[in-house]
Backbone as CSV, one residue per row, in Angstrom:
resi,resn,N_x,N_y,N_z,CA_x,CA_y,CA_z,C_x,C_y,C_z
1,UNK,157.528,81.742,45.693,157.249,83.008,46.304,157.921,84.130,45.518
2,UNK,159.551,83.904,45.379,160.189,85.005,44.320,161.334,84.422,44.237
3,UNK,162.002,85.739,43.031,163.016,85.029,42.520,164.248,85.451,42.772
4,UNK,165.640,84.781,43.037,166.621,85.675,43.501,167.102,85.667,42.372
5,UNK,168.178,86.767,41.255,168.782,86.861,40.314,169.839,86.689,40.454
6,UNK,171.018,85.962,40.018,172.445,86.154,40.231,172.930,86.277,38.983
7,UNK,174.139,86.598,38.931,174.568,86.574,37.382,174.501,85.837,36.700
8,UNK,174.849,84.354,36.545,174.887,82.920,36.024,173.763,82.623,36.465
9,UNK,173.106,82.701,37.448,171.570,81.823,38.100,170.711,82.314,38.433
10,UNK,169.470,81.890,38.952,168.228,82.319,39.139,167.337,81.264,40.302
11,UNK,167.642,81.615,40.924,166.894,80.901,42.637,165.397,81.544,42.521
12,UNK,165.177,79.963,43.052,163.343,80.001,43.128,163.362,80.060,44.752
13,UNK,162.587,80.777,45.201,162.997,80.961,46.786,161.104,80.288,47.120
14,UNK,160.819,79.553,47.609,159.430,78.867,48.068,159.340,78.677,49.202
15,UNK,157.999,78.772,50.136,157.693,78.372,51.069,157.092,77.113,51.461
16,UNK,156.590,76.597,52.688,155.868,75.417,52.975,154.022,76.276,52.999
17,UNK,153.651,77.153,52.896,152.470,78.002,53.227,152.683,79.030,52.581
18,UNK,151.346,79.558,52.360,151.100,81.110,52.038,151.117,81.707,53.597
19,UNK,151.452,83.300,53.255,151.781,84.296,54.532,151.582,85.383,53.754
20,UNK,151.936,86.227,55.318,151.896,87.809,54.666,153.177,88.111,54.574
21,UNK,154.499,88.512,54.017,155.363,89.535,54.323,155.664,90.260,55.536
22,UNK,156.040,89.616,56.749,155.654,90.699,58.354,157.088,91.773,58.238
23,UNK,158.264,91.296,58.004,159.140,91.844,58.009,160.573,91.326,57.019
24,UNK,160.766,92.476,56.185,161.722,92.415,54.926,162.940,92.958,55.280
25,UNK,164.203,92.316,55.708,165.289,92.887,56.561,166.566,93.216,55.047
26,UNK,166.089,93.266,54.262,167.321,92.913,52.846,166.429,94.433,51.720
27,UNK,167.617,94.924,51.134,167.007,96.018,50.221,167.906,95.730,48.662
28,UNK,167.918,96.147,48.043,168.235,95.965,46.283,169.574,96.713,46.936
29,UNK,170.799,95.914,46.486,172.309,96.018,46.779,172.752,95.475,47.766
30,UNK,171.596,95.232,48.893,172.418,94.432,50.180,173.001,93.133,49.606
31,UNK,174.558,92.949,50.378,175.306,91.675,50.761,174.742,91.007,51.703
32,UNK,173.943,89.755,51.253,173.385,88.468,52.408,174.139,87.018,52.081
33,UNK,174.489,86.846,53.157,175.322,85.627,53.533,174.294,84.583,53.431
34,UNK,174.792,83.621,53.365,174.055,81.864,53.231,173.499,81.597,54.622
35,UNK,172.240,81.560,54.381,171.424,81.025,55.227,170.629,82.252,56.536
36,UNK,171.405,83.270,55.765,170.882,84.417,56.864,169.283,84.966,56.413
37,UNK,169.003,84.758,57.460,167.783,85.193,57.336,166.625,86.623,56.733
38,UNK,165.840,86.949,55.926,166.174,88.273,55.130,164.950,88.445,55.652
39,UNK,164.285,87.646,55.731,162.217,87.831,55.408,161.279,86.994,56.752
40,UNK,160.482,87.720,57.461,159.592,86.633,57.984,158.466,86.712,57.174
41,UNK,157.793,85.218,57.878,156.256,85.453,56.895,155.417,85.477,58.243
42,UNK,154.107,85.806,58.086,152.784,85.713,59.332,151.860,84.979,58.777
43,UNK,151.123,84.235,59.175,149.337,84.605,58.718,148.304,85.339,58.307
44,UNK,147.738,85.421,57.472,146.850,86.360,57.011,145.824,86.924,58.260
45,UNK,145.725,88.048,58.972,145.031,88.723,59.845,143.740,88.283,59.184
46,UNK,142.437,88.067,60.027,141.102,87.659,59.730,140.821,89.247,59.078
47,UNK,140.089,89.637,57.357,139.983,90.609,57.033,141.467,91.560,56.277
48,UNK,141.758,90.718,56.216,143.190,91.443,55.799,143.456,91.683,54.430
49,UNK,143.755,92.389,54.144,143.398,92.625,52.156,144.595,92.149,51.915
50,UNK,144.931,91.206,50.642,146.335,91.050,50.363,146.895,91.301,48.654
51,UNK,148.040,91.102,48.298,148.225,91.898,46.709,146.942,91.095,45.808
52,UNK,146.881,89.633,46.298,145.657,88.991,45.572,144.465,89.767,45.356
53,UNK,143.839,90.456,46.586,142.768,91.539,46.305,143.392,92.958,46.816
54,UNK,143.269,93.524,45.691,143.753,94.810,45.435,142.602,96.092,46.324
55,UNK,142.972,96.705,47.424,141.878,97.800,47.824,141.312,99.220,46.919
56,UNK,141.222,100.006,47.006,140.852,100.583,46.435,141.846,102.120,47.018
57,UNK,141.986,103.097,46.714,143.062,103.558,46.977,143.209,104.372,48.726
58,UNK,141.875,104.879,48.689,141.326,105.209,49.940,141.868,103.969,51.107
59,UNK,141.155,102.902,50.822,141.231,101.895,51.462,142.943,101.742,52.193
60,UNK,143.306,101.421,50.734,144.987,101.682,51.178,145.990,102.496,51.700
61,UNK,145.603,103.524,51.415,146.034,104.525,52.166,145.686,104.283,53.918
62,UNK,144.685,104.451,53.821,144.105,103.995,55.215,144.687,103.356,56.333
63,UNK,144.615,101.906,55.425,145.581,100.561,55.911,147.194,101.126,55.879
64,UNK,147.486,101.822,55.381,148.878,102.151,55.411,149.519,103.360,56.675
65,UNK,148.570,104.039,56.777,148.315,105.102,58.209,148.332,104.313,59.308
66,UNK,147.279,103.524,59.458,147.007,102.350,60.554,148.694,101.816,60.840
67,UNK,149.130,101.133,60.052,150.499,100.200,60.276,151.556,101.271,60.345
68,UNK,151.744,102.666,59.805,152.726,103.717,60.073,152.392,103.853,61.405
69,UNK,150.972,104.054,62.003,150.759,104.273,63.765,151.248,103.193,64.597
70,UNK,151.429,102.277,64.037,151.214,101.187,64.666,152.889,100.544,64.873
71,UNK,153.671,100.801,63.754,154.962,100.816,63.954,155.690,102.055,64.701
72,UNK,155.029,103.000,64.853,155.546,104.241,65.829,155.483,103.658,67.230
73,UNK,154.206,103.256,67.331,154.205,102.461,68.970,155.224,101.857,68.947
74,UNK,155.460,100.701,68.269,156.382,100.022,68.655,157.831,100.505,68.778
75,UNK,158.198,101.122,67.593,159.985,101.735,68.058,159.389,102.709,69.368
76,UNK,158.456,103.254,69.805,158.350,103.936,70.814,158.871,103.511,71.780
77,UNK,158.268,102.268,72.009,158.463,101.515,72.895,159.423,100.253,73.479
78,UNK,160.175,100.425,71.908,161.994,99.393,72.045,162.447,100.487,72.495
79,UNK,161.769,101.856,71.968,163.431,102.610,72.193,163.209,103.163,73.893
80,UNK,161.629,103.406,74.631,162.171,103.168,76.282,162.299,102.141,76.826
81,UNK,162.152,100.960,76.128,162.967,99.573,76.815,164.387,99.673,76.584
82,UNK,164.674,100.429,75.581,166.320,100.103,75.367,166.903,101.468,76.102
83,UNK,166.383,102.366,76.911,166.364,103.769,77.237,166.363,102.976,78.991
84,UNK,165.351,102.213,79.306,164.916,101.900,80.693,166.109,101.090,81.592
C-alpha cells in the first residue's frame, strides 16, 4: 500500500484487500507509537472514482464539494451531540 521511511529502514506497510483511504489520522512530522492506529480503509462506494481512474477536473472538484458538505454535517452534528 506505502512506504514508511526511517532513517536506517524502509517499512512496506500492506493490506489483506484493496480500500479506499476513509480516514488518515497521522501528517508528515507526527510522532506514532507502535501499533497505534494512523489510517482506516472502506470499500469502494458502487461508482466511486479512485487514484486508479483519474476524473477529470470538473468531476473532481465536484466530488470534493460533495465530501466538504458532507463532512460539515457530520462535525455539525458530533459537535450538538457533544453540546447535548
Amino acid at each position: 500500500m506505502f512506504d514508511v521511511e526511517f532513517e536506517k529502514a524502509v517499512l512496506e506497510v500492506v493490506t489483506p484487500q484493496a480500500g479506499v483511504i476513509h480516514n488518515f489520522k497521522a501528517k508528515v512530522g507526527d510522532i506514532v507509537s507502535s501499533e497505534q492506529v494512523i489510517m482506516h480503509l472502506r470499500e469502494k462506494r458502487h461508482g466511486e472514482h479512485t487514484a486508479d481512474k483519474k476524473l477529470p477536473l470538473e468531476e473532481e472538484v465536484a466530488l470534493l464539494r460533495e465530501e466538504n458538505e458532507r463532512l460539515k454535517k457530520l462535525l455539525a452534528q458530533q459537535q450538538l451531540t457533544a453540546a447535548g
